[in-house]
GUSE-403648 format. One record per atom (N, C-alpha, C, CB): residue in three letters; z, y, x. Coordinates in steps of 0.2 Angstrom, whole numbers, plus 5000, padded with zeros to 4 digits. Each point is the difference from the previous one (the first is absolute). Glycine has a CB too. Layout:
AlaZYX/...
END
This chain:
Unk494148584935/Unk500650044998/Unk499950075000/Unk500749925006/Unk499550114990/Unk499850114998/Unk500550015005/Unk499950044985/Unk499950015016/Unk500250045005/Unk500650044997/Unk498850005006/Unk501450064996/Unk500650034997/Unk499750054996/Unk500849995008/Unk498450054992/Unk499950044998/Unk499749974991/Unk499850075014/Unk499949854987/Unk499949974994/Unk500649984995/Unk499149965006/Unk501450024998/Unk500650004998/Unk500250044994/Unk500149975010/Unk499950124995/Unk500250054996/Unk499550014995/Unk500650055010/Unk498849944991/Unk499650024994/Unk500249964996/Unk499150045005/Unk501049904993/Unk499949954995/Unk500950024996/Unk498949885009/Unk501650144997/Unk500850024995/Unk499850074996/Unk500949965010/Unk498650084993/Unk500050074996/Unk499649984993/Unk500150095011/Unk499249864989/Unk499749994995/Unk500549974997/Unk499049995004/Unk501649964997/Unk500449984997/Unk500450024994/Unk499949965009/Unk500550114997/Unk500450054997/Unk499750044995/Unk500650005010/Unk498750004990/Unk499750054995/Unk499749964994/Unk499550095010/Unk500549854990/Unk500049964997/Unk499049974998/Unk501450074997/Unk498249935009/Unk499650015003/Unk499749914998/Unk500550125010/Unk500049844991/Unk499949935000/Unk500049964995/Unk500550015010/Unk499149964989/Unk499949954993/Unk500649955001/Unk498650014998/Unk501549944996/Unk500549984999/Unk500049955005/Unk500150054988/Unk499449925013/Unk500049925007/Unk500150045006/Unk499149914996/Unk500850125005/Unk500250065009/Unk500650044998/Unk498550045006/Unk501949974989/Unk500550034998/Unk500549935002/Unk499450094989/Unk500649865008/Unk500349944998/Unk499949975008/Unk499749984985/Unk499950025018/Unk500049965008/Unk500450065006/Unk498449924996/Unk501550155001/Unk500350045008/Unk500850004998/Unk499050115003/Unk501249894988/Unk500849965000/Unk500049955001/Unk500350044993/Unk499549915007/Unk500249975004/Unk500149975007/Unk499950014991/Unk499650055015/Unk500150005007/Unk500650055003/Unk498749964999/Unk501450104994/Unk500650045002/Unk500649954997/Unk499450135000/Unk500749834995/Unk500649965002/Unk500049965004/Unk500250014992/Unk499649975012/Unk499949955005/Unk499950035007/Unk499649934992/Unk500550145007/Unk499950025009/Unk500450084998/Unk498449945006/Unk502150054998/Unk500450074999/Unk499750075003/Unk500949935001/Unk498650055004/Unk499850065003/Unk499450034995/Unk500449945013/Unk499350014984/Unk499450044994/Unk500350014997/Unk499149954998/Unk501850034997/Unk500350064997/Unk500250075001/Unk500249924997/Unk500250065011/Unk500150075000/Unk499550055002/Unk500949975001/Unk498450025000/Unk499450055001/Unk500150024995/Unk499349955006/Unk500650004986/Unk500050024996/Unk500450054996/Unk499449925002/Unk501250075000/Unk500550064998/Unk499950045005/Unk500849934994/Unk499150105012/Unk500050035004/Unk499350044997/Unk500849925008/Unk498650044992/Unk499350054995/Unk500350044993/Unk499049905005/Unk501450064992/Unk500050044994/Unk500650065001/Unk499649904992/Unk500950095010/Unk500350065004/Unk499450045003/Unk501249935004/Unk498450075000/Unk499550055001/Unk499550014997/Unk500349985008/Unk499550014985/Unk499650034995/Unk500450024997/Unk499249954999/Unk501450054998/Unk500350034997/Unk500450075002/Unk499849884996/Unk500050125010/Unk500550065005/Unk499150025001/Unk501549945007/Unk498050054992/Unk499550025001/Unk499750064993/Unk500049885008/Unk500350104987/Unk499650014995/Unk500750054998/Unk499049894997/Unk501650115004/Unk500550065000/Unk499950045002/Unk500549974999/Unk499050025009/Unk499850075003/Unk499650044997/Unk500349965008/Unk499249984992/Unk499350044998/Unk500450054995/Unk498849895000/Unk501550094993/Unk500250024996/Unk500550085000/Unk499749854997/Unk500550155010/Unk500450045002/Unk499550065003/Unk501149915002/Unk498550095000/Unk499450025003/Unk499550034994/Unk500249925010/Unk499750074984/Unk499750024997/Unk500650064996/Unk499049885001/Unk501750094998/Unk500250074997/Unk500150045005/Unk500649954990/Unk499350045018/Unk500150065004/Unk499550055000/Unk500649945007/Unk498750034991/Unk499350044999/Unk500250054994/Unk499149915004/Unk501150054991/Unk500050034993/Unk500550065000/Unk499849904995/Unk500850095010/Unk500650075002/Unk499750045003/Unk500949945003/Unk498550065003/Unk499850025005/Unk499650054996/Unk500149915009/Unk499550064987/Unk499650064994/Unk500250044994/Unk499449925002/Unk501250034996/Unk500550064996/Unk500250065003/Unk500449914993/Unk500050085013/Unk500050055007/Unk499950065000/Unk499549925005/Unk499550044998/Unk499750055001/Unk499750074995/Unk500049905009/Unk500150054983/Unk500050044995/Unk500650064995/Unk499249885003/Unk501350105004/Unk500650064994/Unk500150055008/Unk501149914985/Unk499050155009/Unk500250075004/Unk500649985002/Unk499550094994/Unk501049905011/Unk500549995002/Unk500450084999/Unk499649875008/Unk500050174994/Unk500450085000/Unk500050004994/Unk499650085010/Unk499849934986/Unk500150044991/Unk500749944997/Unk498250044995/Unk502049915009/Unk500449954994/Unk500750025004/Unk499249874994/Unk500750145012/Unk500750025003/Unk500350094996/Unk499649915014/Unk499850134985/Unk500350064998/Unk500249974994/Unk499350085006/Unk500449894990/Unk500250004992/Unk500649965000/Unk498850004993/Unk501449965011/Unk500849965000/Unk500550045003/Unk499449875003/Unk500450175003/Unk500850055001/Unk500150064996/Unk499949995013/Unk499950044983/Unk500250054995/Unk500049994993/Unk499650065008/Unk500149874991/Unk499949984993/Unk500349925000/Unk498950094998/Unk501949925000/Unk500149905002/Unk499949984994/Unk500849985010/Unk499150064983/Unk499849984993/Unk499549974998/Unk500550074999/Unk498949965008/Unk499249944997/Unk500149945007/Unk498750124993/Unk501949865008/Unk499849935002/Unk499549944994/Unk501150025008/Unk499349994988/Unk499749964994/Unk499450015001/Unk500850004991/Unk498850075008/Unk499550015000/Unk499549965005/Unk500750094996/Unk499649935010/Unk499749985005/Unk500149925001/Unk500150125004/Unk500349844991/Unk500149955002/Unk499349964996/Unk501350035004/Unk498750024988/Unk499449984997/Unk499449995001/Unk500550044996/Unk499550035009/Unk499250005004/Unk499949945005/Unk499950144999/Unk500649855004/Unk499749955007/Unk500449935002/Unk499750135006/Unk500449874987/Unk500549934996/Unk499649945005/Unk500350034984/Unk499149965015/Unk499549975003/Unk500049965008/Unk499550094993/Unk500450005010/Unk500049985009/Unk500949975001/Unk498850125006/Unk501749914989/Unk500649985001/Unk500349904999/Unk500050164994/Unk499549845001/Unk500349914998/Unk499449985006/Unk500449984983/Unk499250035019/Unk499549955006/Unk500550025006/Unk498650004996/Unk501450065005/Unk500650005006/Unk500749955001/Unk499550135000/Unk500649874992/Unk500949964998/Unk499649925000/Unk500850114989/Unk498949885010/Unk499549935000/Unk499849985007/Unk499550034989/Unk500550015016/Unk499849995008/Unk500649965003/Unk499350115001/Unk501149954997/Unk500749995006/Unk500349914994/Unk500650215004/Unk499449804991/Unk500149934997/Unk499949935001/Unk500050064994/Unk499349965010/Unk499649925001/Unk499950005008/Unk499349984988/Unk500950085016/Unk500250015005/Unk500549965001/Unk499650085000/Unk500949934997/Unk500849965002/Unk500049944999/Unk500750094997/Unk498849894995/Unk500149945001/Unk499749944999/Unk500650064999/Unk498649965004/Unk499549955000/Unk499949985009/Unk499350054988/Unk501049965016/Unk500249985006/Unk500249925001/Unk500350145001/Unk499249855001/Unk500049905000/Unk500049975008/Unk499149984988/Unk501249995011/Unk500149945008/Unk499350015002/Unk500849894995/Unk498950105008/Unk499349995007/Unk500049955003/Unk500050105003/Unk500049834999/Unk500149985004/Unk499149945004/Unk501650034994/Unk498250005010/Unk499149994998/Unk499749965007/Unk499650134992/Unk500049805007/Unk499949995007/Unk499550045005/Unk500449904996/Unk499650105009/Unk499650055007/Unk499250004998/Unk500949965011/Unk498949994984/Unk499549975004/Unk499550024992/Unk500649895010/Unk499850124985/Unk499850044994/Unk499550055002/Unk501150004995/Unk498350004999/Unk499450025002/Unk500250085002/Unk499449914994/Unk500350125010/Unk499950065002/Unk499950084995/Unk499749915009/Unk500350074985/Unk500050054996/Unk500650014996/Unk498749995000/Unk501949965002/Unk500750014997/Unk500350045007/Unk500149864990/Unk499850165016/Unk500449995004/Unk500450095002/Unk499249855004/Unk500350184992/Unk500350095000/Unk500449984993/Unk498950095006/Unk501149874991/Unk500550034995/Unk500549984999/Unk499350014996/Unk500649925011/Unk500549975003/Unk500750065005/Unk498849914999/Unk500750115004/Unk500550045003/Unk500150074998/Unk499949935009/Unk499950094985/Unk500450054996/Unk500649974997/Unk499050064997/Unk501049894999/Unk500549974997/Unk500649985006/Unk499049954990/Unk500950045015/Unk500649965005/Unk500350075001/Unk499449885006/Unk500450174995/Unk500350065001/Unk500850024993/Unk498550045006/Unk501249924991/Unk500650034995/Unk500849935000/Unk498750094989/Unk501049895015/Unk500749955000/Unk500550025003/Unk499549935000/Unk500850095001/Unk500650055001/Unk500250044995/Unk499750015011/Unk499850024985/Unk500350034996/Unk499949964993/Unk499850105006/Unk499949854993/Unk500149984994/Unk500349934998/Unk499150075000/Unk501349925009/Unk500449944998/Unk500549974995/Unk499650025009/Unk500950044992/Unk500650014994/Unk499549994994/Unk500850105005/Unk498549934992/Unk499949974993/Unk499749934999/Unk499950134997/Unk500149825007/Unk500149954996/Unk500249974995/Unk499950015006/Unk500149964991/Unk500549994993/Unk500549945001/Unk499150054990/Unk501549995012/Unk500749975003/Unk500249944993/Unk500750145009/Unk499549804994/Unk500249974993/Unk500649994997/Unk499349965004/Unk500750084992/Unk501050034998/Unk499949964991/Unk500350185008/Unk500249824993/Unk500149954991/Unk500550044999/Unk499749875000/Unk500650114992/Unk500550054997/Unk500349944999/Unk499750114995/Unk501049885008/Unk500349944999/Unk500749994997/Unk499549995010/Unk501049984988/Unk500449994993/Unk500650055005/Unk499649854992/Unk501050135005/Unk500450065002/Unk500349965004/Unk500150084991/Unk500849945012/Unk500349955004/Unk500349964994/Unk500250085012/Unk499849854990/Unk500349944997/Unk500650004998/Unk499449955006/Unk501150094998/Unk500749994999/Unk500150064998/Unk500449925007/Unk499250134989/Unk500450064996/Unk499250024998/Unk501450045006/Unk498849924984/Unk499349984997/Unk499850084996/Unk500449854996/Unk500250195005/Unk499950084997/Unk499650035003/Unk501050014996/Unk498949965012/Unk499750065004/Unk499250025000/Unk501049955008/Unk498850104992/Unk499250025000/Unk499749955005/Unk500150134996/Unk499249865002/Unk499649955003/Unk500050055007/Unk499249914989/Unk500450045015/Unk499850015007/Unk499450034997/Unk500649915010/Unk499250164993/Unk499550045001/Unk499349985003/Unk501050075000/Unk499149895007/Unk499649955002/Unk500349965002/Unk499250055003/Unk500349905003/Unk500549935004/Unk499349975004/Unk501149964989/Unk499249985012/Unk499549975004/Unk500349945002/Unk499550115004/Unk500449865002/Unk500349945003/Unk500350005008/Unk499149954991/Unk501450025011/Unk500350005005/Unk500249935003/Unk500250114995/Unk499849905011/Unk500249915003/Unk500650025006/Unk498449925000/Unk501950015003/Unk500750015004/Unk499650005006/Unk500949944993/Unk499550115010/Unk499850005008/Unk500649985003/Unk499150094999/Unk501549874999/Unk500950015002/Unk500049974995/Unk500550105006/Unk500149844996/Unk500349944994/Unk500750064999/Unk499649845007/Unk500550224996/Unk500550044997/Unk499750064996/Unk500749975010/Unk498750024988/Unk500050064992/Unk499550045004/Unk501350014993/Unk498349995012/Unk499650045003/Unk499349994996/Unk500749995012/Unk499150064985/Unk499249984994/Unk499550055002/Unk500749954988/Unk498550025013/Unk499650035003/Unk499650024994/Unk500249965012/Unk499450104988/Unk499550044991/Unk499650055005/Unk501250014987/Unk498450005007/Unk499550065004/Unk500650055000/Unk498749984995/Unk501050065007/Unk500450084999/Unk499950044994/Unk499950015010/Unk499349994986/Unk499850014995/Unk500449974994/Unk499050015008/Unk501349944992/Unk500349974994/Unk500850034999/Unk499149885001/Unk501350175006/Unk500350014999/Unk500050075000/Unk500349915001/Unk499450145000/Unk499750065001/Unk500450034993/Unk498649975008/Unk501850074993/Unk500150054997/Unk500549994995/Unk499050045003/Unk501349874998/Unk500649984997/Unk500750034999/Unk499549935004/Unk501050104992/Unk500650005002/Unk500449935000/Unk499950134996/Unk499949835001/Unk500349955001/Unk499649944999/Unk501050064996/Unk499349875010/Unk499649975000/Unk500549934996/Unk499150075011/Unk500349864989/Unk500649954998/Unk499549965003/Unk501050024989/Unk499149915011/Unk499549945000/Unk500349954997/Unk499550035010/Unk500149934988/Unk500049934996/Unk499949935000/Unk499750084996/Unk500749875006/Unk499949945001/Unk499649974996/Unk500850015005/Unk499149914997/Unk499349974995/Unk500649974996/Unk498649975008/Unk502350024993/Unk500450004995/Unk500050064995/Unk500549925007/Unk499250124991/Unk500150054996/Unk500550045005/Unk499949934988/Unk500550095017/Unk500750025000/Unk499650085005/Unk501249854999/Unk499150195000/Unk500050065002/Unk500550045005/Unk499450004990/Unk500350035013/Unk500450025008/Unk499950065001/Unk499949905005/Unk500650164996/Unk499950065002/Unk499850025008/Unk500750014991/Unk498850005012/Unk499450025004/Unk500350075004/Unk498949944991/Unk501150085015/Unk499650065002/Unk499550005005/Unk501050034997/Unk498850025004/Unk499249985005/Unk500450035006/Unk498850034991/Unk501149935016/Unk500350035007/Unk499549995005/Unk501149974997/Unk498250035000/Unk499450025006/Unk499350014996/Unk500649925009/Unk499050104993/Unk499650034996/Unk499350025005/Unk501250054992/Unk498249935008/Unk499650025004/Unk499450004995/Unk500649965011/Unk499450134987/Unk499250024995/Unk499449985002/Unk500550104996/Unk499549905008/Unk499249995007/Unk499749934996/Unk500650055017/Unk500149904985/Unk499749935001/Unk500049994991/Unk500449955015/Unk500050074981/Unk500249984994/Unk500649945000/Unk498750044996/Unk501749985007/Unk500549965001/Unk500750024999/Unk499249965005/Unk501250014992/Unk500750014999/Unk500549945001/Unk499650084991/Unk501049955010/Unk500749935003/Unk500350024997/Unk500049965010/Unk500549994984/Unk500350014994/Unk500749975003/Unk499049994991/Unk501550045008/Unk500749945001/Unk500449984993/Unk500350055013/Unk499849904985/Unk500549994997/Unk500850025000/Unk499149935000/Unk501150104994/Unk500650075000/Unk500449974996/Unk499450105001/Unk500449854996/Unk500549974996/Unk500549945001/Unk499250034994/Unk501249995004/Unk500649945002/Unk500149934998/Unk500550094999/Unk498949904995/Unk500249934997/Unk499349975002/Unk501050034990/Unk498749995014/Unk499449995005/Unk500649955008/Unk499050144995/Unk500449785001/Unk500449965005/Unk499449955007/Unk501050004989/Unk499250025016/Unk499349995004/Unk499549954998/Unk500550035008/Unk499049974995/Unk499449954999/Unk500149955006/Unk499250084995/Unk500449875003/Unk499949945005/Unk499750025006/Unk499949944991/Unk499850025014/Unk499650055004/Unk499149994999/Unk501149985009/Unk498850084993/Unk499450024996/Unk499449945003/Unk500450134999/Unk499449854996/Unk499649955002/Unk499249995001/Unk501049984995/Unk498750105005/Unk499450015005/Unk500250055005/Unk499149984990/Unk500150005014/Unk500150055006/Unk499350055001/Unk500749895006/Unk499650144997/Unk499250055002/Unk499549985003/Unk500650075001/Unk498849954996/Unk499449975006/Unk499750035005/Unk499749944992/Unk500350035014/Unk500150055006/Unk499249985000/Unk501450015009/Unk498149994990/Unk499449985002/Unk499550064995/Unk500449865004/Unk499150164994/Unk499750054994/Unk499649954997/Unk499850135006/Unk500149884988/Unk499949924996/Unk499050025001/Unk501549974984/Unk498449985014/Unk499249964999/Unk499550054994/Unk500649865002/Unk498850154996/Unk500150014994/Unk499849924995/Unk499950145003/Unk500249854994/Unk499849954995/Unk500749955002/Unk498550015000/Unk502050045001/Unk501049955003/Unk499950004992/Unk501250065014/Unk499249854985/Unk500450044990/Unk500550025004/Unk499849924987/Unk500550135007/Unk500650045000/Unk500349984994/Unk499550095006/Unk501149954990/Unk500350004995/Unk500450044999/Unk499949915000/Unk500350134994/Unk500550045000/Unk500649994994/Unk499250065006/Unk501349954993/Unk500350004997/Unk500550064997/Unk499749915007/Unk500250114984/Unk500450075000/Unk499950004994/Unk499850065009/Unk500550004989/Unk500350024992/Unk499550044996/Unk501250005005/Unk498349994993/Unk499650034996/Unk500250014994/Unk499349965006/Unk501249984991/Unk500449994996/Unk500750004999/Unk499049974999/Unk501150004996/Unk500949985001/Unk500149965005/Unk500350004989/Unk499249945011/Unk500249945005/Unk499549995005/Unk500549954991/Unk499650035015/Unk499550015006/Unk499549934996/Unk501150065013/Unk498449994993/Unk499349954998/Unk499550015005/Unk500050014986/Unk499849925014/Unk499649995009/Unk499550014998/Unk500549915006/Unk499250145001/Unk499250035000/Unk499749955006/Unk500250154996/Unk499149825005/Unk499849975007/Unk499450024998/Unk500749885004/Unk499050115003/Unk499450035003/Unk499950025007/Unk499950034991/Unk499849995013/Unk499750005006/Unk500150065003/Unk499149924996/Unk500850115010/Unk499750035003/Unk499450035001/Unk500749965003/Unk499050094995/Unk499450004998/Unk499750065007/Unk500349974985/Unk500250065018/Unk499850055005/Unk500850005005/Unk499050084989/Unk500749955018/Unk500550025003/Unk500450064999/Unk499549925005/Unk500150134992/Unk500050044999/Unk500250054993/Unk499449955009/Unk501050104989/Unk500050014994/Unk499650064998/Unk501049945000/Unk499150124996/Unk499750054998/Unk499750045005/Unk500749994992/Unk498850005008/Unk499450035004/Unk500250015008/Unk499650084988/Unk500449845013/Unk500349975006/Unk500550025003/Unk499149995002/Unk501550014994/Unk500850015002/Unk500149945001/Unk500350094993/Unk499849935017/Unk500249915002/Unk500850005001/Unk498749955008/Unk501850104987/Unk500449964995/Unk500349944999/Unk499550064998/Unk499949944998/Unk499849954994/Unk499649965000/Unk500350074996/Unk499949895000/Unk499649944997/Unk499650034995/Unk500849915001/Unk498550064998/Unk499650014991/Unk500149924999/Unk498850114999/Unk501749854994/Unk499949944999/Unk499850004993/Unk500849975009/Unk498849954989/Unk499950014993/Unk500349964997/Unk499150045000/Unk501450004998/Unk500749974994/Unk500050034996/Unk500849965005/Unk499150024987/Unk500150054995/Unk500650025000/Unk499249964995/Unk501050095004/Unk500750045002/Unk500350064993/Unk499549985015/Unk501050024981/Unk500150024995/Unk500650085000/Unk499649854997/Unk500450195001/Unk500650064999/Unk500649935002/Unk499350124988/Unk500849915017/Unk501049975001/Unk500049965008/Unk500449954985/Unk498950055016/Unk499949945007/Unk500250045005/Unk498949944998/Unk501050115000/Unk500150065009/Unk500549975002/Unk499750114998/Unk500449885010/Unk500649965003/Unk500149955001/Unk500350054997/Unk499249915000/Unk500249954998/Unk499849965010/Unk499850024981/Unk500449935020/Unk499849955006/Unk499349975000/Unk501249965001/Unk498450045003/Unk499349965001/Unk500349965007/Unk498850094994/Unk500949845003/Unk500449965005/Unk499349934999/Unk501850044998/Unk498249925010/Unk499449944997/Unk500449945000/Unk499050055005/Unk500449944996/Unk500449914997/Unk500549955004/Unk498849984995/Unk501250065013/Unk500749995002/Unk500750004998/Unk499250015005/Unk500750064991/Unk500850035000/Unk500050075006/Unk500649874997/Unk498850135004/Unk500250065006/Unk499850084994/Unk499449925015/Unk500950144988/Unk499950054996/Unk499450035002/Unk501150024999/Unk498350014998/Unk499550025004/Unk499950084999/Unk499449874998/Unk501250144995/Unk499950084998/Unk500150034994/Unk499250005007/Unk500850054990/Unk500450034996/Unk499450014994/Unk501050065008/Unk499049934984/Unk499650024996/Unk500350065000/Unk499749904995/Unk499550145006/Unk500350094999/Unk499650044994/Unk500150025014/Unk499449954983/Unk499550044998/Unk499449985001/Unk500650065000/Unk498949954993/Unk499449994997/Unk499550035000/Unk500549954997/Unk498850065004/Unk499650044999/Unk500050034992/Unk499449945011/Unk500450104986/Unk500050014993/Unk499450004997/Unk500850055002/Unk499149904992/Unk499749974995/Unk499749945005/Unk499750114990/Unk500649855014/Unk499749945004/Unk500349975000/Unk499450035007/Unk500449904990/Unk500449934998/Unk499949985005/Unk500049974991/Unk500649985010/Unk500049945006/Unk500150025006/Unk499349954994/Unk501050125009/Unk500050015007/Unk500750045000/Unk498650015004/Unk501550015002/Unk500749995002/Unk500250065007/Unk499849864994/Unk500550175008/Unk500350025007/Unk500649985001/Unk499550074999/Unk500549895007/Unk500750005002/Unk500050025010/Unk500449884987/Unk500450145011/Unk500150035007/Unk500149945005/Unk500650114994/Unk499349905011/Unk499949935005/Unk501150005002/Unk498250045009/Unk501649904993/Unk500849955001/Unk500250055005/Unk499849854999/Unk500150165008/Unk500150055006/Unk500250054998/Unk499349975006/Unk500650084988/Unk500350075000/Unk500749974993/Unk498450105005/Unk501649834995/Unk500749984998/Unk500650005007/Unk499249934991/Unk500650065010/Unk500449985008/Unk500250085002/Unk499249875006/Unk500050174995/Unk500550075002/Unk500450044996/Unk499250005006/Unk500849994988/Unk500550024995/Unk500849975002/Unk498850014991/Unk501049925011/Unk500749975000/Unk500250035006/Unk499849884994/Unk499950145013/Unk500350015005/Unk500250094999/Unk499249885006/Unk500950144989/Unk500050074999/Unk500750014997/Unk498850024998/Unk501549915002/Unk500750014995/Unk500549985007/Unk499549954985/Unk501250055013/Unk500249975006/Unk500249904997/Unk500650155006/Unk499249845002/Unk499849904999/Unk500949984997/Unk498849955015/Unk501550074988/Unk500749954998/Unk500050024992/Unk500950015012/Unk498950054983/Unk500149994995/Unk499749964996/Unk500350085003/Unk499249894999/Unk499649914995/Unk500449965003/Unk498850014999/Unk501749985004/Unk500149945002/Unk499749945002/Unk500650044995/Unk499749915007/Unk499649945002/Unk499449974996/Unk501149965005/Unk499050044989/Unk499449964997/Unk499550054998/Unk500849914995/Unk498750135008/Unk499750034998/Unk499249975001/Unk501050095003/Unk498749964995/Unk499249995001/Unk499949995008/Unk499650094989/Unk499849875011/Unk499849985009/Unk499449985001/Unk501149965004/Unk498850055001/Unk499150015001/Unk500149925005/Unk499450185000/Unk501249825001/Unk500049935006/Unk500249914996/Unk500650115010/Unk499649904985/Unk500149954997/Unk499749974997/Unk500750035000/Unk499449904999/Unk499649974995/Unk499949984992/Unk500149965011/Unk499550074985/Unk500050014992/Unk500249944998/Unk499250064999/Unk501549934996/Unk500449954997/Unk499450004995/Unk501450005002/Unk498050044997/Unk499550004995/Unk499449955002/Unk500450134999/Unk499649845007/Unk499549985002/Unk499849924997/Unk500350105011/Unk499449884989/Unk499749944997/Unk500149974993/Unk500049975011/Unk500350074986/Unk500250004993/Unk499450014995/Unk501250045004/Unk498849924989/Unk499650024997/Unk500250094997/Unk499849874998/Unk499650155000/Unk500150064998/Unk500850004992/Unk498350045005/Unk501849924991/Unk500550024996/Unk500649995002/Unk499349974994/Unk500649985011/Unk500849995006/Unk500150095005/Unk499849835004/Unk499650184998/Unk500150065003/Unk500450064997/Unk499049975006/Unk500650044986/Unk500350054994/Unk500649984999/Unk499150014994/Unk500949935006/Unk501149984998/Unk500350025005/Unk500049874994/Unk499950145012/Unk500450025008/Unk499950095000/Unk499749875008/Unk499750144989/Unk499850085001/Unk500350044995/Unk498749975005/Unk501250014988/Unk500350054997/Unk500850034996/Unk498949955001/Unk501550025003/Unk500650035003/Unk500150035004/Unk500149964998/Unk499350105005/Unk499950035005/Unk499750074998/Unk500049895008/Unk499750104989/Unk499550044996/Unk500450044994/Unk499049905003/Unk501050154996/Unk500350044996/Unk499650054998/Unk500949985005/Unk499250044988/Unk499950054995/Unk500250055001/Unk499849944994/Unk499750135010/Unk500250065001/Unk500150054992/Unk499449975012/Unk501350054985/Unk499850064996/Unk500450075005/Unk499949924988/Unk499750135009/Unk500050065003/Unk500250034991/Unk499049995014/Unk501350074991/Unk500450054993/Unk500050075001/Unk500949914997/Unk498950135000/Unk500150075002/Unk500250054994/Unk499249975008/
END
């Protein structure tokens, strides 16, 4: 059996395209068949590719560092306070070091990639390792949030579309609806959308930016309760290689995503979160990851950028503390519970969809 260090050698030969077409065709098919050789492999290319934005980031800080030390900073500051007519001028002359400096700060902001690497990774990745983990705090906001532009409200066809949206599930058989926070960020008005077409006026009455989480109530009058909800929370932290499934509005009409757990961990070990590999589409944000019980396991929040097939979702637990932030008599009895047993549970998956997607709702947002 290879060890982990062959392992890793033989995924990066992979990823570089290193492997002829019979060792190409045989490691696909040992990464479909073992979840843990995929998510290495998505986990290595998240770290070449966060590798090769630095390097890349590093060479235009040389190239700054020498334009630098090559202009007079006094002769250009005298000629700009008495003369603000030769900016042009001066913009002629040093157009140059101006667009590499405007070209830094640009692939700065937004070649910043997920990281996620195992310990055991050969020893000449592991300083660049922990340069890169330094910037998670600051570069978590620019993941690329999944916002779609979604149709307008249903029952007044004049009205300008929703600006973004996303996806929302019931946490209360009384109109209580759980979303990122991100999908409603900077709404003046919200609505949501059943999988009958019908549309409901929204306000947001809890809000937690940290975790990416929002609590939506139904405002509308001709909003008539739900049944009781018919998954539960999972009090346990899932496996990786659990399937999962999610459920959301990418589109007009909801559409099921499945796949796995691929990590316990999300963006450069945000234990958060989940990394799962479900392909996941502009509209998912919000949407429920739940397994094949009917239990909830966590929220679709967001995707690494230009990486197929993977996924973040916020863990079930920091559902519960959101719910506990509100006051309890206002969900009434039939609410979300981490103690009950899933009316989701031993069902095929298309029976689960028929009970699930009356719960599930199309976020639009409007500003």
């Amino acid at each position: 059996m290879r060890n982990d260090l062959e392992l890793d050698a033989i995924i990066e030969d992979y990823l570089l395209g290193k492997l002829n077409a019979q060792e190409t065709e045989a490691f696909e098919e040992l990464r479909r068949n073992d979840a843990t050789v995929d998510h290495k492999v998505v986990s290595h290319k998240f770290f070449l590719e966060s590798m090769g934005a630095f390097a890349a980031q590093l060479h235009l800080k040389e190239q700054l560092n020498q334009i630098h030390a090559e202009i007079d900073v006094d002769s250009l500051a005298n000629e700009l306070r008495p003369h603000p007519s030769r900016v042009v001028q001066l913009w002629r002359k040093h157009r140059s070091a101006i667009a590499i400096a405007a070209s830094f700060i640009l692939l700065s902001l937004v070649s910043i990639y997920s990281i996620q690497h195992n310990t055991k990774q050969d020893i000449r990745y592991n300083q660049m390792s922990r340069e890169l983990s330094k910037v998670k705090t600051s570069t978590k906001d620019l993941i690329r949030t999944i916002q779609s532009t979604t149709p307008g409200d249903a029952q007044n066809k004049n009205a300008n579309p929703g600006n973004f949206g996303g996806t929302g599930f019931a946490i209360s058989a009384n109109g209580y609806i759980l979303t990122n926070f991100h999908v409603i960020k900077g709404a003046d008005s919200l609505f949501v959308q059943n999988s009958k077409g019908e549309s409901f006026k929204v306000k947001a009455t809890y809000t937690d930016p940290q975790n990416d989480i929002a609590i939506l109530k139904i405002s509308d009058k001709g909003f008539s309760s739900l049944s009781a909800i018919p998954y539960t929370i999972k009090k346990n932290t899932s496996s990786i290689g659990e399937v999962v499934y999610t459920l959301g509005y990418p589109k007009d009409d909801a559409v099921l995503g499945e796949g796995y757990v691929s990590s316990k961990n999300g963006f450069i070990g945000d234990t958060t979160q989940y990394q799962v590999s479900i392909p996941v589409n502009p509209g998912n944000s919000g949407g429920p990851l739940l397994d094949n019980n009917g239990n909830l396991v966590g929220i679709i929040s967001g995707k690494p950028d230009q990486t197929e097939g993977a996924a973040f979702a916020i863990k079930s637990k920091y559902i519960l503390e959101a719910m506990r932030a509100i006051p309890q008599d206002s969900l009434g009895k039939n609410k979300l519970s981490a103690n009950k047993k899933s009316a989701l549970s031993g069902l095929k998956r298309t029976k689960q969809i028929e009970k699930l997607q009356d719960y599930v709702f199309m976020i639009k947002a409007y500003n």
